[in-house]
DRENDO-1510 file (C-alpha; in Angstrom, 1 decimal, always signed):
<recs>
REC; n; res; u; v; w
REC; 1; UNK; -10.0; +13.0; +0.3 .
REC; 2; UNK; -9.1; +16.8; +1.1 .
REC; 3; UNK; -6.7; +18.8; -0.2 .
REC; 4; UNK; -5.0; +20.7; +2.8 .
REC; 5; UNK; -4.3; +24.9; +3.0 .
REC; 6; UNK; -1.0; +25.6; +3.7 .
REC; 7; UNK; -1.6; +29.0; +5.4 .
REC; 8; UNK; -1.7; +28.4; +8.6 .
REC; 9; UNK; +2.0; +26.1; +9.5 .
REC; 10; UNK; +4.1; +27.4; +11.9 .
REC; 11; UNK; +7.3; +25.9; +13.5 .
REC; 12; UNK; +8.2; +25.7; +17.1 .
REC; 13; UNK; +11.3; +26.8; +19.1 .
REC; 14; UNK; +12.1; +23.6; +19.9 .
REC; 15; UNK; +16.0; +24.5; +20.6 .
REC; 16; UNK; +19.0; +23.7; +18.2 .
REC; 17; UNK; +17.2; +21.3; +16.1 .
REC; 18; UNK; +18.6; +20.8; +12.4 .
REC; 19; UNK; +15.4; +22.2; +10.1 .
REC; 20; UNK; +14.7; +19.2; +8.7 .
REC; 21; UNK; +13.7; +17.8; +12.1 .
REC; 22; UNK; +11.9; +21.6; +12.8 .
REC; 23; UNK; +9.6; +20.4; +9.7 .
REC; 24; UNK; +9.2; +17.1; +10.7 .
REC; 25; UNK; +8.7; +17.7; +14.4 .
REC; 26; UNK; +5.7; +20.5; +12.8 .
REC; 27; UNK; +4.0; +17.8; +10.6 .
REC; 28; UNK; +4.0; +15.0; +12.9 .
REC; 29; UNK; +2.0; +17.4; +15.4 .
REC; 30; UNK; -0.3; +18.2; +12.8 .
REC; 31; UNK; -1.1; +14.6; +12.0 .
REC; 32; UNK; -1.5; +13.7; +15.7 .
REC; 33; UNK; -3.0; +16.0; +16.8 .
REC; 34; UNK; -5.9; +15.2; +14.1 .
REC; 35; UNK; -5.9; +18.5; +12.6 .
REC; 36; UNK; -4.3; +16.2; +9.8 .
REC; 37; UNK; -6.5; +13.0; +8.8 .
REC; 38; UNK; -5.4; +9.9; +7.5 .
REC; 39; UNK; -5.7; +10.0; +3.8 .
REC; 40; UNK; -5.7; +13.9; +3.6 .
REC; 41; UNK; -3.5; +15.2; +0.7 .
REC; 42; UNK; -0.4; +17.5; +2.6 .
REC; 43; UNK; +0.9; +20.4; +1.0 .
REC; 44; UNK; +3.8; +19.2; -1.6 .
REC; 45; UNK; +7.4; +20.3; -1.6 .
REC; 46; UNK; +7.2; +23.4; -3.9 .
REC; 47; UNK; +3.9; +24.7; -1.5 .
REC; 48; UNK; +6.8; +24.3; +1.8 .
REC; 49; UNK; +9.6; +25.1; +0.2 .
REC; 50; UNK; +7.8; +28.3; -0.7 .
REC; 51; UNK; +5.8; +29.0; +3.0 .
REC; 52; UNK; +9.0; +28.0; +5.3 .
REC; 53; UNK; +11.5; +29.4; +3.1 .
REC; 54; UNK; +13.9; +26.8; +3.9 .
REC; 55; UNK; +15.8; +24.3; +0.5 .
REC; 56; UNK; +14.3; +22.0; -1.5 .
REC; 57; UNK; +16.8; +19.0; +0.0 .
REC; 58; UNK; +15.4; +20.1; +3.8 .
REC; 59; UNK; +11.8; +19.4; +3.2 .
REC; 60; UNK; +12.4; +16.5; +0.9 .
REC; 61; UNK; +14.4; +14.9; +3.7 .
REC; 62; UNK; +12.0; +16.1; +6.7 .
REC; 63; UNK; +9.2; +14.0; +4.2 .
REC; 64; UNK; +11.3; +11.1; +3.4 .
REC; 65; UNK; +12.1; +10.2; +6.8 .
REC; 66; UNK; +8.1; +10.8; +8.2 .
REC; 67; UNK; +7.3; +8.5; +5.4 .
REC; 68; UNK; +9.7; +6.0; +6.3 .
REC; 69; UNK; +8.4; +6.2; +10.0 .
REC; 70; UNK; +4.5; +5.3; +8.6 .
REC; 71; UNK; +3.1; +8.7; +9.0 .
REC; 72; UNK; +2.9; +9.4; +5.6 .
REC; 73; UNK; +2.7; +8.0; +1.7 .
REC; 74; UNK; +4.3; +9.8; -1.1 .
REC; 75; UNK; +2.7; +8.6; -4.3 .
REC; 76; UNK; +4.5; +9.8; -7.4 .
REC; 77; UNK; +2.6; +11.9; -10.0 .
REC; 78; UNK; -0.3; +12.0; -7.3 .
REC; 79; UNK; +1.2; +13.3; -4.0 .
REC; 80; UNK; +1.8; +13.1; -0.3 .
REC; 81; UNK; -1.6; +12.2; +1.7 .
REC; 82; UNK; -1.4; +11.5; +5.8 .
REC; 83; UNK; -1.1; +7.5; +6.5 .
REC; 84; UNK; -3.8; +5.4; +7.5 .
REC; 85; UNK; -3.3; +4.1; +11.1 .
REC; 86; UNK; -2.5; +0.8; +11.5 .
REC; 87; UNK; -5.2; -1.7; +12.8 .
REC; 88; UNK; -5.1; -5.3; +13.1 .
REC; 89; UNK; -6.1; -7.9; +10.2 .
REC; 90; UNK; -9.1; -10.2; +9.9 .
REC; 91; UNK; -10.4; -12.8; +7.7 .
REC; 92; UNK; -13.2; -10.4; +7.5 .
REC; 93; UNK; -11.5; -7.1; +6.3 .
REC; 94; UNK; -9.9; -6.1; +3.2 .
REC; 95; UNK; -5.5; -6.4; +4.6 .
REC; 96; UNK; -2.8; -4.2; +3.8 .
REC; 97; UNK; +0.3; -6.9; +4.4 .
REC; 98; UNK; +2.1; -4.2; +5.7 .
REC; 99; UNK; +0.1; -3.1; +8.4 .
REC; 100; UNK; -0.3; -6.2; +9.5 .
REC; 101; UNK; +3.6; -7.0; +9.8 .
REC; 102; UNK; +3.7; -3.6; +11.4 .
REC; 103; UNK; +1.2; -4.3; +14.0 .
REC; 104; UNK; +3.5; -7.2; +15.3 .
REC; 105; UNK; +6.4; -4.6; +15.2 .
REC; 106; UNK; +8.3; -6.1; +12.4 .
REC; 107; UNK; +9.5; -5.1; +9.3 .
REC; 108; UNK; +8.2; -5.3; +6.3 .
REC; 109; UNK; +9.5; -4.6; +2.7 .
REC; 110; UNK; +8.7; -5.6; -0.7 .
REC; 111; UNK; +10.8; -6.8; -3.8 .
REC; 112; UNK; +8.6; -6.3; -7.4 .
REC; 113; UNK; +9.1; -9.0; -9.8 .
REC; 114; UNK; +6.8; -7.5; -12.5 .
REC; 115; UNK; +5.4; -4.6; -13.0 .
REC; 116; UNK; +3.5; -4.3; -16.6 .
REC; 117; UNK; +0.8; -3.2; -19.1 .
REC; 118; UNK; -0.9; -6.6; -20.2 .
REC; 119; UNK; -3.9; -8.2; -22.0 .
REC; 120; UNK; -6.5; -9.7; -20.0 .
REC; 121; UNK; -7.4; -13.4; -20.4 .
REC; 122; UNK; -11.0; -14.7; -19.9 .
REC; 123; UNK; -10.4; -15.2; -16.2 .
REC; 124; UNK; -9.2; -11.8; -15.5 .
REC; 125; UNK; -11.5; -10.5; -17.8 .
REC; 126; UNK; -14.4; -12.2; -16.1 .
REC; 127; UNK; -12.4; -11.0; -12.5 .
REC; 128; UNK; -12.5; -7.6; -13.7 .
REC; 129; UNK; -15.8; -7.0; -15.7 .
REC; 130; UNK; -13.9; -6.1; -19.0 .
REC; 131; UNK; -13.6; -7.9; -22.4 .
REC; 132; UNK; -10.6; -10.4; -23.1 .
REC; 133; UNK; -7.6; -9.0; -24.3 .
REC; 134; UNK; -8.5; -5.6; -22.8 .
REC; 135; UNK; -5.2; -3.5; -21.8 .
REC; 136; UNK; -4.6; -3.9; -17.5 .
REC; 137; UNK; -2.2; -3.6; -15.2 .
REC; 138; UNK; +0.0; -6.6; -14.2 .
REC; 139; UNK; +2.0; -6.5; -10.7 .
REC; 140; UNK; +3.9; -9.6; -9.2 .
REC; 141; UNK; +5.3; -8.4; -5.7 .
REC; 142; UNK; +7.1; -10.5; -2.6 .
REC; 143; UNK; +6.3; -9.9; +0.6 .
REC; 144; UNK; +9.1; -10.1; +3.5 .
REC; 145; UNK; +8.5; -10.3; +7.1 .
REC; 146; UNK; +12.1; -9.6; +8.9 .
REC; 147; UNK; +13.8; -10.5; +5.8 .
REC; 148; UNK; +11.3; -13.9; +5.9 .
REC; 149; UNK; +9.2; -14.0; +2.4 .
REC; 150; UNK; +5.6; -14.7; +3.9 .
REC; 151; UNK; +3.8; -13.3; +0.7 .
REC; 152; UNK; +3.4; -13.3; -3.2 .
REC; 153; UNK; +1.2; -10.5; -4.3 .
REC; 154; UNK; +0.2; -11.3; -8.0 .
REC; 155; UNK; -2.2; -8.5; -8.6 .
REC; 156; UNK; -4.6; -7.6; -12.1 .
REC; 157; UNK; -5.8; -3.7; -12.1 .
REC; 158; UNK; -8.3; -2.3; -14.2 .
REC; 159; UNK; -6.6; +0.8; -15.8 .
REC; 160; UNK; -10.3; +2.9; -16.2 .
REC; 161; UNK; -9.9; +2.9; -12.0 .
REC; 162; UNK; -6.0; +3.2; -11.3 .
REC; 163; UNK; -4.2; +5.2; -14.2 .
REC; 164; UNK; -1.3; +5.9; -12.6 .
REC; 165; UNK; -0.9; +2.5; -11.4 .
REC; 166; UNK; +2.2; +2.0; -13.2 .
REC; 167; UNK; +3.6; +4.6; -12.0 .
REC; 168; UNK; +4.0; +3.8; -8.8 .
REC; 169; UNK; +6.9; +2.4; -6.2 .
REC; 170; UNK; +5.7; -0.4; -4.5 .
REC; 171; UNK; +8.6; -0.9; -3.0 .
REC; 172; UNK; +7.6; +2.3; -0.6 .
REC; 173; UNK; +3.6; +2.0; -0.5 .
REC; 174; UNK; +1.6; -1.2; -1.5 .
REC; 175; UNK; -1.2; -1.7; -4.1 .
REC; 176; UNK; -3.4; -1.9; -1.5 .
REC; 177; UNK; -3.0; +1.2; +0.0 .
REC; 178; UNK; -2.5; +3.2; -3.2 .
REC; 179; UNK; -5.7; +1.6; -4.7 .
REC; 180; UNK; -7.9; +2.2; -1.3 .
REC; 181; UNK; -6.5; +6.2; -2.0 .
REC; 182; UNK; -7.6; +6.4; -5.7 .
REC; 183; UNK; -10.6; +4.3; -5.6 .
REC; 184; UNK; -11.7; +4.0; -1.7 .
REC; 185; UNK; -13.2; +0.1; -1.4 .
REC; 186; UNK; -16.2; -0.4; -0.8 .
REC; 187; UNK; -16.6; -4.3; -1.5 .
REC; 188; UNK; -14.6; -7.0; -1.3 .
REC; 189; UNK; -14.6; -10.7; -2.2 .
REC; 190; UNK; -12.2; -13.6; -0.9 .
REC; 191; UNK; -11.5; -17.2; -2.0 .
REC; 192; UNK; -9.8; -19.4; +0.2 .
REC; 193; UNK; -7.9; -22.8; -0.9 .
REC; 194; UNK; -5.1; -24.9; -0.4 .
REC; 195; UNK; -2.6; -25.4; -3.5 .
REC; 196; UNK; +0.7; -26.7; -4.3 .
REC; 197; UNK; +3.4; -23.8; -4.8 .
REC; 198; UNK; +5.2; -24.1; -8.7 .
REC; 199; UNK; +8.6; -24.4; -8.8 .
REC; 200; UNK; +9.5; -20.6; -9.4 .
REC; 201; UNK; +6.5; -19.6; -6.3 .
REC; 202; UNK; +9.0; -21.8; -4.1 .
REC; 203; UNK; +11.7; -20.5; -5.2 .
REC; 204; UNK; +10.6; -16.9; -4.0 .
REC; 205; UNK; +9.1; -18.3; -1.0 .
REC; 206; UNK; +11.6; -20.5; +0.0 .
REC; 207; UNK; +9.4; -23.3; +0.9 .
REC; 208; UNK; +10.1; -26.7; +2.0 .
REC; 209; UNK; +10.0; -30.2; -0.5 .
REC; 210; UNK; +6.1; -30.5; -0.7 .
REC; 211; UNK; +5.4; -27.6; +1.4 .
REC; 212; UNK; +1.7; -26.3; +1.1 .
REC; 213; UNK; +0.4; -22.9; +0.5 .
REC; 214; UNK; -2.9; -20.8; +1.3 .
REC; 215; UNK; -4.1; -19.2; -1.9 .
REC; 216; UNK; -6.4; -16.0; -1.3 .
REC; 217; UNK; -8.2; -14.9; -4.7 .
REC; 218; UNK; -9.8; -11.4; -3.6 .
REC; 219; UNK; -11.4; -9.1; -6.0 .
REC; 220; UNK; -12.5; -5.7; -5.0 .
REC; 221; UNK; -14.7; -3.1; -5.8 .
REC; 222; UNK; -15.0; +0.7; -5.7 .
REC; 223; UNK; -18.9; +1.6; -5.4 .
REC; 224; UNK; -19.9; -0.4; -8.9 .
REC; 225; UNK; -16.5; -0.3; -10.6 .
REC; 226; UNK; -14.6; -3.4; -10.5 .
REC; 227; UNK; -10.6; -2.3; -9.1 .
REC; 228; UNK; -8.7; -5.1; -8.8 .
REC; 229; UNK; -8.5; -8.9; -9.2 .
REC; 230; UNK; -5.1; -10.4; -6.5 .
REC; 231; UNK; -3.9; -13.7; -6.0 .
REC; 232; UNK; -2.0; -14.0; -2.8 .
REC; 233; UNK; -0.2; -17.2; -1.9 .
REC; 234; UNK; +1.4; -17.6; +1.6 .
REC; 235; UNK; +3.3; -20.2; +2.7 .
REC; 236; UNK; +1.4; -22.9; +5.2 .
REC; 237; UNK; +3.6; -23.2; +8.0 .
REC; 238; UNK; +4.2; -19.6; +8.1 .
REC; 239; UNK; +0.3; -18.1; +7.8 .
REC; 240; UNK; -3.1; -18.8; +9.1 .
REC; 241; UNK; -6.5; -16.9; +8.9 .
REC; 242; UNK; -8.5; -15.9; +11.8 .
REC; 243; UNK; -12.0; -14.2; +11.7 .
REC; 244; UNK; -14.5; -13.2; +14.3 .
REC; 245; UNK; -18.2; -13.1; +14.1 .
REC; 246; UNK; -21.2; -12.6; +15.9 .
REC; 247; UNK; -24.9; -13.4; +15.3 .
</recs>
């Protein structure tokens, strides 16, 4: 990850835009143009504030509105990096949910249920290489797909990897992607099995009597350093894995 010079930005004369769509109309061209690469840190309010001379509330909105359009992520207490593009999943690859609603041109947003410091019990103590009752980081996010809940994200984070893990929205940018930034992966594990849902999972996914779900355990890694330990439950009807090989 590079950290960008802010020397060289310029804005066009691109008629009587308001400023905050001068800046945006500036950054987007630097991102895709390449000159900007996904996962590159941008330069932060204060630095463009300062080099365009325009307000605080301009430049703030002119990022706001780029990172609601998926061009960038704003991570509090870390910063503002270019957005990965989006690509499409497989059984294979290690998936942000939200590209993969995206890449269907739907929407996608989050609700976060929990959100905490914890102790780790054997299993996520075995998950993530540490000793039980070791201090992580406890997430339980749902997943919508046009307003459809097609995902609980019940994630355990090792806190040597992800300090700032807690500090995060997740309601803007998911684990995934805030992980892959701090910690880029390098190795991945998945588990794949059929369960029954409990009574509060159905209640959040809004399953049918008896309905079954898809339970992915995935633990990654970050060269040796074990990051994360997820359990991600799907409902059946509304979720299927595919994967492509070759020999």
């Amino acid at each position: 990850m590079m950290t960008l010079q802010v020397g060289k930005l310029a804005l066009k004369q691109s008629g009587p835009l308001p400023l905050y769509a001068k800046v945006k109309e500036m950054v987007a061209d630097k991102i895709l143009c390449g000159e900007w690469r996904p996962n590159d840190r941008v330069p932060s309010e204060t630095e463009l504030v300062q080099l365009l001379g325009f307000s605080r509330m301009t430049i703030n909105r002119a990022l706001r509105e780029l990172t609601a359009e998926g061009l960038l992520i704003r991570m509090q207490g870390v910063g503002t990096f270019v957005a990965e593009p989006k690509r499409q999943s497989s059984l294979f690859e290690i998936q942000n949910i939200a590209d993969e609603i995206l890449a269907r041109h739907h929407q996608h947003r989050s609700d976060v249920m929990l959100h905490q410091a914890t102790v780790a019990d054997r299993e996520q103590a075995m998950a993530l290489n540490i000793l039980p009752g070791s201090e992580i980081f406890h997430s339980t996010i749902i997943h919508y797909e046009n307003e459809v809940p097609i995902q609980i994200e019940d994630r355990y984070v090792n806190p040597a990897i992800a300090p700032d893990y807690l500090k995060q929205d997740f309601t803007q940018l998911t684990p995934n992607i805030y992980l892959n930034l701090v910690a880029p992966l390098t190795e991945g594990e998945h588990i794949v099995e059929a369960v029954s849902a409990t009574a509060q999972q159905s209640k959040w996914l809004q399953l049918a009597p008896h309905e079954p779900c898809l339970l992915i355990c995935r633990r990654t890694w970050s060269k040796q350093h074990h990051v994360s330990y997820a359990r991600l439950l799907y409902p059946g009807s509304r979720h299927r894995l595919k994967g492509h090989f070759m020999s």
